[in-house]
PASE-29122 format. One record per atom (N, C-alpha, C): residue number from 1; atom name; y, x negated, z negated. Coordinates in pm, whole numbers, plus 50000, padded with zeros to 5 digits. Layout:
# PASE-29122
+------+------+-------+-------+-------+
! resi ! name !     y !     x !     z !
+------+------+-------+-------+-------+
!  NUM !   CA !     Y !     X !     Z !
...
+------+------+-------+-------+-------+
# end
This chain:
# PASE-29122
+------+------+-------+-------+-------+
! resi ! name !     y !     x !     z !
+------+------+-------+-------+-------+
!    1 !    N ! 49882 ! 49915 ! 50000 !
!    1 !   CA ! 50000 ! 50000 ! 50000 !
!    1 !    C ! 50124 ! 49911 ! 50000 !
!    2 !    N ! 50253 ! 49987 ! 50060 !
!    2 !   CA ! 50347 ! 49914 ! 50108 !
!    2 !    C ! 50518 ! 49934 ! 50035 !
!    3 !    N ! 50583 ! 49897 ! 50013 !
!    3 !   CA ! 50696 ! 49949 ! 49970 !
!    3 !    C ! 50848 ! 49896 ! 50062 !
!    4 !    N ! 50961 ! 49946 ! 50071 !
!    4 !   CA ! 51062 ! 49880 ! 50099 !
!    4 !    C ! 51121 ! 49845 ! 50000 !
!    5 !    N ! 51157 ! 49673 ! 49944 !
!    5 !   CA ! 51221 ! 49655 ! 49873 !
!    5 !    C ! 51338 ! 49592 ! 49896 !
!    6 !    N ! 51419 ! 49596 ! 49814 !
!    6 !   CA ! 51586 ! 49559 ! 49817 !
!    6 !    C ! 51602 ! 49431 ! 49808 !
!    7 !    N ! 51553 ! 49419 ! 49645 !
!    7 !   CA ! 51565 ! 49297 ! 49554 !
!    7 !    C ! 51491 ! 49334 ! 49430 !
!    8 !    N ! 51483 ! 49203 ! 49412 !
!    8 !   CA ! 51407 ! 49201 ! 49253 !
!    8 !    C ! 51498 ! 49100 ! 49170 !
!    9 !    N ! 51548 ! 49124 ! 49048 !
!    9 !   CA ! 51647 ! 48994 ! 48985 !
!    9 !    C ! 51573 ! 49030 ! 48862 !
!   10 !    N ! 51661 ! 48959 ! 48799 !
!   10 !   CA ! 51655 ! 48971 ! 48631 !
!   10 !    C ! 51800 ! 49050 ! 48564 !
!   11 !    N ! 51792 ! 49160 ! 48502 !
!   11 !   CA ! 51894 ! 49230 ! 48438 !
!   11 !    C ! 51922 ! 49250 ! 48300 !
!   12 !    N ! 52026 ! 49221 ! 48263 !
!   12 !   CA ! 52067 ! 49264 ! 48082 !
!   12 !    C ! 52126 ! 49390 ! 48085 !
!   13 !    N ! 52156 ! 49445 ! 48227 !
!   13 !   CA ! 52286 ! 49579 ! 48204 !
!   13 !    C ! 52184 ! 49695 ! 48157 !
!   14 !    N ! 52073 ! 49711 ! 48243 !
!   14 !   CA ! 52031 ! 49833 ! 48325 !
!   14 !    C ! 51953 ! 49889 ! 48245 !
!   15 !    N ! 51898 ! 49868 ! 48115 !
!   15 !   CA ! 51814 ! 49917 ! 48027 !
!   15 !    C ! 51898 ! 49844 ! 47880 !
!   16 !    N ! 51987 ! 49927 ! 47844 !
!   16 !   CA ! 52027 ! 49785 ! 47711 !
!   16 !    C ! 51969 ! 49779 ! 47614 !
!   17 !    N ! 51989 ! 49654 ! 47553 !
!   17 !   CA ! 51979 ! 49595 ! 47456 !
!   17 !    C ! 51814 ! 49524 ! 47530 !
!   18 !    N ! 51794 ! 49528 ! 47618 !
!   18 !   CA ! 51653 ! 49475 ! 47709 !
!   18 !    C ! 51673 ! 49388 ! 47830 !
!   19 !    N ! 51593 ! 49252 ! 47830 !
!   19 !   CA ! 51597 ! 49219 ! 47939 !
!   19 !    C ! 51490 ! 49269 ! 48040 !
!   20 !    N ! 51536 ! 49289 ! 48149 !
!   20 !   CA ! 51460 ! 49372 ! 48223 !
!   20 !    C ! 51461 ! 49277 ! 48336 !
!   21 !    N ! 51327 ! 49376 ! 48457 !
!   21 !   CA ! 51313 ! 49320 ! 48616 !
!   21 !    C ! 51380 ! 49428 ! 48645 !
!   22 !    N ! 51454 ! 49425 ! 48708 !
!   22 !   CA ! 51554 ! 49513 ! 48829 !
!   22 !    C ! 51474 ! 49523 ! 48957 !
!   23 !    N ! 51409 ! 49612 ! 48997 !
!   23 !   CA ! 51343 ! 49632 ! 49142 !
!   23 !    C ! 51403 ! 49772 ! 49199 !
!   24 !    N ! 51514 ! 49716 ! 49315 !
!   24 !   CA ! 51627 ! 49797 ! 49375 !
!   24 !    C ! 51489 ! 49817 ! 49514 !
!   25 !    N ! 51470 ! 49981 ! 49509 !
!   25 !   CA ! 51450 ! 50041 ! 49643 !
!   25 !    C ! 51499 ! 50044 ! 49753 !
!   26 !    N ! 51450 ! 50030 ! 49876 !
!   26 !   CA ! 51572 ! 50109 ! 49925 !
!   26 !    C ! 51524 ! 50182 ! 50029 !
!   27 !    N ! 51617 ! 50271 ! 50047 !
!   27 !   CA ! 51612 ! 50412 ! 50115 !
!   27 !    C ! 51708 ! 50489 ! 50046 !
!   28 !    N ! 51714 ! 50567 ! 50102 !
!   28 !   CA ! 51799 ! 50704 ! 50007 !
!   28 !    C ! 51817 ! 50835 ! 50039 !
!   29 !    N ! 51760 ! 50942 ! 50073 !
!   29 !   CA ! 51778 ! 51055 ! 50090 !
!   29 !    C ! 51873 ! 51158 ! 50065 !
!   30 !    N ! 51939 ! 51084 ! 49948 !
!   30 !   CA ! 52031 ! 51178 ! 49878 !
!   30 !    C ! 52217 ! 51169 ! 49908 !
!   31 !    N ! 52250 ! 50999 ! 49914 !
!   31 !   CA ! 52328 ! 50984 ! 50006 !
!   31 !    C ! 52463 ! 51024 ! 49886 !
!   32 !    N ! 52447 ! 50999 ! 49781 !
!   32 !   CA ! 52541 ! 51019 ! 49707 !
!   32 !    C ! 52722 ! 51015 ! 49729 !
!   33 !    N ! 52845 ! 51086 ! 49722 !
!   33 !   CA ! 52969 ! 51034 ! 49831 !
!   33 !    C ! 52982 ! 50884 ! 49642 !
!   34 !    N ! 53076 ! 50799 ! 49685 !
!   34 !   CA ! 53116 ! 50711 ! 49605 !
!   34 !    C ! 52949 ! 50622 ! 49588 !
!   35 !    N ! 52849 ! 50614 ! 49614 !
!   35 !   CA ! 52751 ! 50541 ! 49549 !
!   35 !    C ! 52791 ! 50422 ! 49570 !
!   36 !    N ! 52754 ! 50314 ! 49461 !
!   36 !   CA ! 52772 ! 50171 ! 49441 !
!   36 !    C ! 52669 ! 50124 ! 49515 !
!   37 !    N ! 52558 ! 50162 ! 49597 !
!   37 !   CA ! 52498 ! 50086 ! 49669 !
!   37 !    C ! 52453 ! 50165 ! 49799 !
!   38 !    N ! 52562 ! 50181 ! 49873 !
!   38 !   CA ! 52537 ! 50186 ! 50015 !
!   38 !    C ! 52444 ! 50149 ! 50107 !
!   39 !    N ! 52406 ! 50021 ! 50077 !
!   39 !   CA ! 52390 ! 49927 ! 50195 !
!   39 !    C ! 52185 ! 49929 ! 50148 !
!   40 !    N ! 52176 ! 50020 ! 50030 !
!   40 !   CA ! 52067 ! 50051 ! 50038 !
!   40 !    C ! 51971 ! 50184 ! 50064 !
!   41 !    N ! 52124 ! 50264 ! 50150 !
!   41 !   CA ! 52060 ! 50391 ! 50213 !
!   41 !    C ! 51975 ! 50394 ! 50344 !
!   42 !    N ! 51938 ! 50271 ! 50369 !
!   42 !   CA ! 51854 ! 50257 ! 50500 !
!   42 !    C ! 51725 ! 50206 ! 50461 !
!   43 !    N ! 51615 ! 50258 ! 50448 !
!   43 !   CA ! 51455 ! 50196 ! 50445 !
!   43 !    C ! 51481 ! 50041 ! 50472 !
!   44 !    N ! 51484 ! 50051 ! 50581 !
!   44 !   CA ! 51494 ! 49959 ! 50665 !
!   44 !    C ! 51569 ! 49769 ! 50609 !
!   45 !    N ! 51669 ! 49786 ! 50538 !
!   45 !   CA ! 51723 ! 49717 ! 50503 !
!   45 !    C ! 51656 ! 49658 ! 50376 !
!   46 !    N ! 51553 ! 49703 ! 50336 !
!   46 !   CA ! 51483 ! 49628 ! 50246 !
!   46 !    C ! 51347 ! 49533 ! 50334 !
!   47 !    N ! 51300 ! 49475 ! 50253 !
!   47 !   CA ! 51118 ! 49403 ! 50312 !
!   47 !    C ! 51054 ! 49469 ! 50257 !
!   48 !    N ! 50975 ! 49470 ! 50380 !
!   48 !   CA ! 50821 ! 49527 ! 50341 !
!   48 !    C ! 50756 ! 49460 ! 50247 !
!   49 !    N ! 50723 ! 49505 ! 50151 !
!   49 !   CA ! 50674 ! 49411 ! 50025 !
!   49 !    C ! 50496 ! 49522 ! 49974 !
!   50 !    N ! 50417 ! 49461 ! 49995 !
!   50 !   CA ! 50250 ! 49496 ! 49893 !
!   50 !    C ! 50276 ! 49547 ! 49780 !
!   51 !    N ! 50243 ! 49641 ! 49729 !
!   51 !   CA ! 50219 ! 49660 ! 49582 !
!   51 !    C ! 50175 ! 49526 ! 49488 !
!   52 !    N ! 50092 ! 49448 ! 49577 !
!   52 !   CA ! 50054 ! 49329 ! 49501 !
!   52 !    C ! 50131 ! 49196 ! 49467 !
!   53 !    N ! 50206 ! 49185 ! 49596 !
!   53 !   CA ! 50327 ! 49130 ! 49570 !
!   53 !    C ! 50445 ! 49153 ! 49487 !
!   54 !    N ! 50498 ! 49262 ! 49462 !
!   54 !   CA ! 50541 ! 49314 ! 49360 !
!   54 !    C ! 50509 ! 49262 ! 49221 !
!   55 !    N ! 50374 ! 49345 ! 49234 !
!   55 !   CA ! 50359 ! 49334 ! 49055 !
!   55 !    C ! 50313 ! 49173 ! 49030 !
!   56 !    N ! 50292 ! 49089 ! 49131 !
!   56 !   CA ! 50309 ! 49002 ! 49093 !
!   56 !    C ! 50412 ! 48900 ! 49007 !
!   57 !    N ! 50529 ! 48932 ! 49104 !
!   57 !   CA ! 50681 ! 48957 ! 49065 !
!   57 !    C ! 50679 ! 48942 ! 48911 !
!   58 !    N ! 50641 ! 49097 ! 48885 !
!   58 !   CA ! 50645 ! 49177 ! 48759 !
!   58 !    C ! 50572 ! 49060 ! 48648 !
!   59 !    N ! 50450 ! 49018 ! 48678 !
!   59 !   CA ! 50383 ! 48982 ! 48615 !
!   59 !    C ! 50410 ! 48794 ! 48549 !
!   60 !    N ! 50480 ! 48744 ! 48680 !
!   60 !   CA ! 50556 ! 48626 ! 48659 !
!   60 !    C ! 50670 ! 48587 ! 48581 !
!   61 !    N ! 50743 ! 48704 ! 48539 !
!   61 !   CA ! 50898 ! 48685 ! 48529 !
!   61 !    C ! 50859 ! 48661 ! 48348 !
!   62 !    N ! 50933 ! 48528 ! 48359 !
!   62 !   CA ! 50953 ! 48446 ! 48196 !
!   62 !    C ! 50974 ! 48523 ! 48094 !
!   63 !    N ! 51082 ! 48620 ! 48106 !
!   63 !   CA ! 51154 ! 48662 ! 47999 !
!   63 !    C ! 51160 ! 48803 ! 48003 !
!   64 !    N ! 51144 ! 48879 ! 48078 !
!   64 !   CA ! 51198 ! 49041 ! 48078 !
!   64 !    C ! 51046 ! 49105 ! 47989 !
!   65 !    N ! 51088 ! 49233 ! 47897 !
!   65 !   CA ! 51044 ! 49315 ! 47840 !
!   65 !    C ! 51016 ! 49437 ! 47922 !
!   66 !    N ! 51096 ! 49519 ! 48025 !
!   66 !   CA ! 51066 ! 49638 ! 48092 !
!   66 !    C ! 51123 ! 49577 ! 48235 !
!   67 !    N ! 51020 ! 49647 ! 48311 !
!   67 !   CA ! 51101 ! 49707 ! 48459 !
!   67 !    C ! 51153 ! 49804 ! 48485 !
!   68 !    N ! 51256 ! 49807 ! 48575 !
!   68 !   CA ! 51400 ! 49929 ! 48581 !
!   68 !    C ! 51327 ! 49950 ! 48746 !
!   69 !    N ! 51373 ! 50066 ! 48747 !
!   69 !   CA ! 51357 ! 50085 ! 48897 !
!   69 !    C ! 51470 ! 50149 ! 48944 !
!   70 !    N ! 51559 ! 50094 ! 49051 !
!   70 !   CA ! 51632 ! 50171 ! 49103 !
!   70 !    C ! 51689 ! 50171 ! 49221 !
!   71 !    N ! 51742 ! 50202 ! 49305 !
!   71 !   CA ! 51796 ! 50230 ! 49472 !
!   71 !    C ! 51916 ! 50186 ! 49517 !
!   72 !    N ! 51922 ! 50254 ! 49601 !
!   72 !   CA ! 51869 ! 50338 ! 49726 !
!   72 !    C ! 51802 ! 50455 ! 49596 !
!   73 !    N ! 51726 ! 50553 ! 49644 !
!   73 !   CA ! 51629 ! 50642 ! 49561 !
!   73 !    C ! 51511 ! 50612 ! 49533 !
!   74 !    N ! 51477 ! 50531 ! 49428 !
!   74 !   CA ! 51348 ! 50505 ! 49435 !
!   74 !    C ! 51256 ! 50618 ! 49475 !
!   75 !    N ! 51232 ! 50736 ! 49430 !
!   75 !   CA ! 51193 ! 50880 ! 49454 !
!   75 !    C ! 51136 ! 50912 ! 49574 !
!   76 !    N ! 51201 ! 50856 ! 49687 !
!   76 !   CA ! 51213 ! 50876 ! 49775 !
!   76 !    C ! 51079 ! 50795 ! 49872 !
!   77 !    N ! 51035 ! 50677 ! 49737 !
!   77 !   CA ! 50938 ! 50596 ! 49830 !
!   77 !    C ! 50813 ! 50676 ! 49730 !
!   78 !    N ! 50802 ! 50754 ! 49678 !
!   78 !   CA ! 50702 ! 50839 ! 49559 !
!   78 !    C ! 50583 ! 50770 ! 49585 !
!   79 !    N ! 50494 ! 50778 ! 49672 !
!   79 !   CA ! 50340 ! 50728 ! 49638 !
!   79 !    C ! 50342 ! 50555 ! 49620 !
!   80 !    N ! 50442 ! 50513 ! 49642 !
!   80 !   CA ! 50405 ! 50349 ! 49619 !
!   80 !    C ! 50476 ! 50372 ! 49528 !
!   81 !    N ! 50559 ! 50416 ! 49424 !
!   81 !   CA ! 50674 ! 50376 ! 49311 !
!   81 !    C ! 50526 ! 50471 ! 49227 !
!   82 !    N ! 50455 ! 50525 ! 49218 !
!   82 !   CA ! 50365 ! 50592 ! 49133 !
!   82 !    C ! 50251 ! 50479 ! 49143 !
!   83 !    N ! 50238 ! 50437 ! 49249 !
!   83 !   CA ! 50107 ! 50314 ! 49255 !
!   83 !    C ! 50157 ! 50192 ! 49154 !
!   84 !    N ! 50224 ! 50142 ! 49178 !
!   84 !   CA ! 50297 ! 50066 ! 49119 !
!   84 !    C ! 50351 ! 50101 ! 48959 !
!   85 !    N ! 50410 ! 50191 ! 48956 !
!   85 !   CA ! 50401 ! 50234 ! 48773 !
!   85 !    C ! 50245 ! 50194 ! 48714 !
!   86 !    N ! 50135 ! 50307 ! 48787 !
!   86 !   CA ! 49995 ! 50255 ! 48734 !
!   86 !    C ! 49935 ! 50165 ! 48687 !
!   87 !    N ! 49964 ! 50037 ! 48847 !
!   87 !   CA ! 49953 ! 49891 ! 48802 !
!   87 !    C ! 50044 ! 49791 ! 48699 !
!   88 !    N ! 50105 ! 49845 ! 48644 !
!   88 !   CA ! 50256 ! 49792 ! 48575 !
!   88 !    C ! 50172 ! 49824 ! 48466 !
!   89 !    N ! 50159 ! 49949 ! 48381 !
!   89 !   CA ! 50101 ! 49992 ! 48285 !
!   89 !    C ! 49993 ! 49913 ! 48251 !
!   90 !    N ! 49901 ! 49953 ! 48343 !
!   90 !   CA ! 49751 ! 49863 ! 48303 !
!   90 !    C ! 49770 ! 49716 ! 48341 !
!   91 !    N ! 49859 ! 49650 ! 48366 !
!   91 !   CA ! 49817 ! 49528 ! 48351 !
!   91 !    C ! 49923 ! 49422 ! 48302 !
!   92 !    N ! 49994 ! 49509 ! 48261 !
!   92 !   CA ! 50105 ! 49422 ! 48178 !
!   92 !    C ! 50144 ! 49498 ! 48031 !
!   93 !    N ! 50253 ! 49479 ! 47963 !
!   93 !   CA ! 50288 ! 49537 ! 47854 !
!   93 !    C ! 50456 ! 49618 ! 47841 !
!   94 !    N ! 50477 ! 49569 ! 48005 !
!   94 !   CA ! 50627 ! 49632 ! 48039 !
!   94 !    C ! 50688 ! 49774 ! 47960 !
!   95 !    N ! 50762 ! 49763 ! 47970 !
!   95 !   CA ! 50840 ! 49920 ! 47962 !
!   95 !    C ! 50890 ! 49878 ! 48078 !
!   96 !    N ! 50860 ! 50073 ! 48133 !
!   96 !   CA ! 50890 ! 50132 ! 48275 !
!   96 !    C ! 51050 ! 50234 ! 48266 !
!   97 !    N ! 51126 ! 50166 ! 48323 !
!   97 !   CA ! 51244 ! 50296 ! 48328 !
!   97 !    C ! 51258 ! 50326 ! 48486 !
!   98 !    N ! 51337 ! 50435 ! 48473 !
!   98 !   CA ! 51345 ! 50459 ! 48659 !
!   98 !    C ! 51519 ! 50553 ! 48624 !
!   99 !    N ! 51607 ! 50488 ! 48755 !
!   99 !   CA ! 51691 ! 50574 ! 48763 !
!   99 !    C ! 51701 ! 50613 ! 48903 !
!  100 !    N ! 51754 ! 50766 ! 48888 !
!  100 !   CA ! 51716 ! 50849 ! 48954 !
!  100 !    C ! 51772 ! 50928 ! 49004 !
!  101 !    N ! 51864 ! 51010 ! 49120 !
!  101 !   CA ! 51906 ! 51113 ! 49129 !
!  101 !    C ! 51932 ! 51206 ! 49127 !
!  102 !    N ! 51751 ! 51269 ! 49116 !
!  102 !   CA ! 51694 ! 51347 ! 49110 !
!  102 !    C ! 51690 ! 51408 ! 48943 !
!  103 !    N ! 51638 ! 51521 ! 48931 !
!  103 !   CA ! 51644 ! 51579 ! 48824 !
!  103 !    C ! 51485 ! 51559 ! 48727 !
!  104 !    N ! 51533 ! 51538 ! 48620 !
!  104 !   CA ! 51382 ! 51513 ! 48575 !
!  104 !    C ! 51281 ! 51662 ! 48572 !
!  105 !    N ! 51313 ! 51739 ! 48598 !
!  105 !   CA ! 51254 ! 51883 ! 48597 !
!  105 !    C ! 51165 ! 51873 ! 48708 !
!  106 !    N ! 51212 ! 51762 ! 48845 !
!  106 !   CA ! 51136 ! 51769 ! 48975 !
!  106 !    C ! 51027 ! 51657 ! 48945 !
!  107 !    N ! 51012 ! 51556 ! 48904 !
!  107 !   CA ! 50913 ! 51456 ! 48884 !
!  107 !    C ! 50802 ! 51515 ! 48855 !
!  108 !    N ! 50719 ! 51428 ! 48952 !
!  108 !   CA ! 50621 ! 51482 ! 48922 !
!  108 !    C ! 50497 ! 51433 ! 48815 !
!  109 !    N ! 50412 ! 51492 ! 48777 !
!  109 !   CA ! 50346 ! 51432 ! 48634 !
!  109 !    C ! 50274 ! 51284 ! 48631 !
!  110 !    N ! 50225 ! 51274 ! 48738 !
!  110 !   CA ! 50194 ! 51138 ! 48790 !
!  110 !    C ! 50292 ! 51001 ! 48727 !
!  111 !    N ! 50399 ! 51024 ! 48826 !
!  111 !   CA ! 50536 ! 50913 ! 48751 !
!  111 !    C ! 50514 ! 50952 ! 48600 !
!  112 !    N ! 50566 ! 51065 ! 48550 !
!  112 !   CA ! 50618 ! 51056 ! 48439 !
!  112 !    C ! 50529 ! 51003 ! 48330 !
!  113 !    N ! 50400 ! 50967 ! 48356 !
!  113 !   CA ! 50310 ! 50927 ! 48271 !
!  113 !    C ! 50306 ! 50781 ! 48260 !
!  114 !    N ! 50390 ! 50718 ! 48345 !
!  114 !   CA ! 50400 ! 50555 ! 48359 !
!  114 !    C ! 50552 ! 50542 ! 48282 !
!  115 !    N ! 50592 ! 50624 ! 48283 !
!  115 !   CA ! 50788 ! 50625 ! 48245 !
!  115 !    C ! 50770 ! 50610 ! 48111 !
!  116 !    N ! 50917 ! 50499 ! 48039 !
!  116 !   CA ! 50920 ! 50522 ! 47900 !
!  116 !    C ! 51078 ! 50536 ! 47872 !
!  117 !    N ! 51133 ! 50560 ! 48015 !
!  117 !   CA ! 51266 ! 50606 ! 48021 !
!  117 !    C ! 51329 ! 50608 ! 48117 !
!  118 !    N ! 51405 ! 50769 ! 48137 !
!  118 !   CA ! 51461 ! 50798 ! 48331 !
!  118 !    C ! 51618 ! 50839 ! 48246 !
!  119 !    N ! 51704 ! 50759 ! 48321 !
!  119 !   CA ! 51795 ! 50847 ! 48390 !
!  119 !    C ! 51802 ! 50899 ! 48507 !
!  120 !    N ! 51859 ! 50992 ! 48485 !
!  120 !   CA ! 51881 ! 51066 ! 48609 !
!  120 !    C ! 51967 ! 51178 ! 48645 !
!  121 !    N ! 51974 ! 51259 ! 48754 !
!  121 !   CA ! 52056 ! 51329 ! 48785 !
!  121 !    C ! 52199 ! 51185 ! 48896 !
!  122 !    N ! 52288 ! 51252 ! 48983 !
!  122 !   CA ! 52340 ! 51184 ! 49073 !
!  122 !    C ! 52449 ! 51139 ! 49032 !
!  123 !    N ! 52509 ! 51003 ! 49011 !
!  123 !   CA ! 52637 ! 50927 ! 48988 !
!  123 !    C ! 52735 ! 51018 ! 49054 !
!  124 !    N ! 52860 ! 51100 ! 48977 !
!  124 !   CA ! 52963 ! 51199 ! 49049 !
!  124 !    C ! 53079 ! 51090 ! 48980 !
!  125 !    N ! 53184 ! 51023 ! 49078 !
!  125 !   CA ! 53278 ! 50952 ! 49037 !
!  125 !    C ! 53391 ! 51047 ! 48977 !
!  126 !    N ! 53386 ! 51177 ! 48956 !
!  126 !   CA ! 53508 ! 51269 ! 48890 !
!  126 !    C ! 53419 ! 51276 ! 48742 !
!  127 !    N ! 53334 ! 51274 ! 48745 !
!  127 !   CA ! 53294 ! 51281 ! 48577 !
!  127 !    C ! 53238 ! 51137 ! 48534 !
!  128 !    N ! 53291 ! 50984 ! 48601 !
!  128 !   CA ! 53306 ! 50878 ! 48509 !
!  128 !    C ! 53347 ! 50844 ! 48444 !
!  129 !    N ! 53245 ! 50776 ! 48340 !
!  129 !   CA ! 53287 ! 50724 ! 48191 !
!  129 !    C ! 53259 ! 50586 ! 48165 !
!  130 !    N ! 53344 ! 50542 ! 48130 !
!  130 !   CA ! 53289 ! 50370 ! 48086 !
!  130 !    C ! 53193 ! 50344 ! 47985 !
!  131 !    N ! 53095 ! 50418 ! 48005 !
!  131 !   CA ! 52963 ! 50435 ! 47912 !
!  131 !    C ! 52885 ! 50390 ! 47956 !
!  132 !    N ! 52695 ! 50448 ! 47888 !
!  132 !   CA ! 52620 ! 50426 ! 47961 !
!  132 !    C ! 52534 ! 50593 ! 47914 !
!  133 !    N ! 52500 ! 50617 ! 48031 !
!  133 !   CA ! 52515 ! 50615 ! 48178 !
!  133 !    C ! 52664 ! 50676 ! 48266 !
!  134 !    N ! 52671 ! 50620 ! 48341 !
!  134 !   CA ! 52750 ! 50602 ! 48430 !
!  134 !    C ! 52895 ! 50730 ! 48456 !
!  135 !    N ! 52819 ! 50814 ! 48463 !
!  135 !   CA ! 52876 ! 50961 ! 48463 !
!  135 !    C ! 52833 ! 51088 ! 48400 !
!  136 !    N ! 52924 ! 51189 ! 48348 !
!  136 !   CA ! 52857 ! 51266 ! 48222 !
!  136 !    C ! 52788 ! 51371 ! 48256 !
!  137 !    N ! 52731 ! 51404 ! 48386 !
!  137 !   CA ! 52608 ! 51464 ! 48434 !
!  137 !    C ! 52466 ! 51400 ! 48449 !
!  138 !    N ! 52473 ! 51278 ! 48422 !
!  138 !   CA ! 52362 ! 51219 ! 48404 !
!  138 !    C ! 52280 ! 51235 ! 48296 !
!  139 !    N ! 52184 ! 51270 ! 48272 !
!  139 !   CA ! 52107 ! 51276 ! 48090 !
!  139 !    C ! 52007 ! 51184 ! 48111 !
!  140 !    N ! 51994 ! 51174 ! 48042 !
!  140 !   CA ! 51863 ! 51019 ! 47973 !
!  140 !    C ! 51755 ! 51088 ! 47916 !
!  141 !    N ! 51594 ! 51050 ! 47903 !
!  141 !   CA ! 51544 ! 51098 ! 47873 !
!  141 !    C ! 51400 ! 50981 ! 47798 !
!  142 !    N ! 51408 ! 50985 ! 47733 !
!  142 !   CA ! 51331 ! 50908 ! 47637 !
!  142 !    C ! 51165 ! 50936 ! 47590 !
!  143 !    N ! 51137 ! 50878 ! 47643 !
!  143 !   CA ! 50967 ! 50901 ! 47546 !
!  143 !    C ! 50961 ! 50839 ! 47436 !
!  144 !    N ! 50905 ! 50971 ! 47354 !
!  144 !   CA ! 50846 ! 50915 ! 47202 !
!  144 !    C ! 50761 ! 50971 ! 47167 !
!  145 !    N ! 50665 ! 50922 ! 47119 !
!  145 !   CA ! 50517 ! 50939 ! 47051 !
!  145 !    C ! 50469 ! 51015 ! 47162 !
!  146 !    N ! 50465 ! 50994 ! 47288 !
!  146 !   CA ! 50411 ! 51038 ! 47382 !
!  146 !    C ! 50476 ! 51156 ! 47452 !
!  147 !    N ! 50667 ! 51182 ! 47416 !
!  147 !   CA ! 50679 ! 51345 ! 47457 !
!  147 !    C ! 50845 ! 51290 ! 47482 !
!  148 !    N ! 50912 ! 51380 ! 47581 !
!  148 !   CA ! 51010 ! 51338 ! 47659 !
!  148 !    C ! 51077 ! 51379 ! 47535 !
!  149 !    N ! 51227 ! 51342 ! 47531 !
!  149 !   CA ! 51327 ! 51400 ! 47471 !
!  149 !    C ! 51459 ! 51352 ! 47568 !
!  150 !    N ! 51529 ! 51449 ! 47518 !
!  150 !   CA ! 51697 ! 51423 ! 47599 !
!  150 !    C ! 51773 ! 51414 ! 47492 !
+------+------+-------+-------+-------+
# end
């Protein structure tokens, strides 16, 4: 299985108080007006990258505690971003976050069983806040003891 990827770095922002792997999708369906990453609304503009290559990635990186997933829409690539949660889970000790456009009401149960934290809902630049997250239609959603909360 195959994915388009963006980039992979190392991040302090994107999950705080965590160093994280940043694995930017890309594609985007949703096409947000103001989004901070444009240039990852085209499939295309990412590499074709293996699931195995990836979590290799994942599995190399010195210092990070969770992987972040985010776009372009990650959502949008669903059966490899669910393959990939799976393999993340079982073979590492990561925490999985995903941000998202989409509403957590639409995910489907698959993802959400690899997730240990989504934002989501779409970046609207009239309701930004110098917070986190980004804008105040966004909600966060947290797993604990096995059960979402907002």
């Amino acid at each position: 299985m195959h994915g388009y990827i963006a980039r992979i770095c190392t991040s302090f922002i994107d999950y705080p108080d965590h160093t994280s792997i940043a694995i930017y999708l890309s594609g985007c369906s949703l096409r947000c007006p103001h989004c901070q990453n444009k240039e990852l609304w085209e499939k295309e503009n990412g590499t074709l990258m293996s699931l195995d290559q990836v979590l290799q990635k994942v599995k190399e990186h010195p210092l990070a505690d969770s992987v972040v997933f985010l776009g372009g829409e990650p959502t949008d690539q669903m059966d490899f971003l669910i393959a990939l949660c799976k393999e993340i889970t079982a073979k590492t000790d990561k925490t999985i976050v995903l941000y998202t456009g989409r509403e957590y009401e639409v995910l489907p149960h698959d993802l959400l069983k690899s997730l240990s934290l989504i934002v989501c809902g779409p970046y609207r630049q009239e309701l930004h806040v110098d917070a986190w997250p980004a804008s105040t239609n966004q909600r966060v959603f947290k797993k604990e003891a096995g059960q979402w909360k907002s």
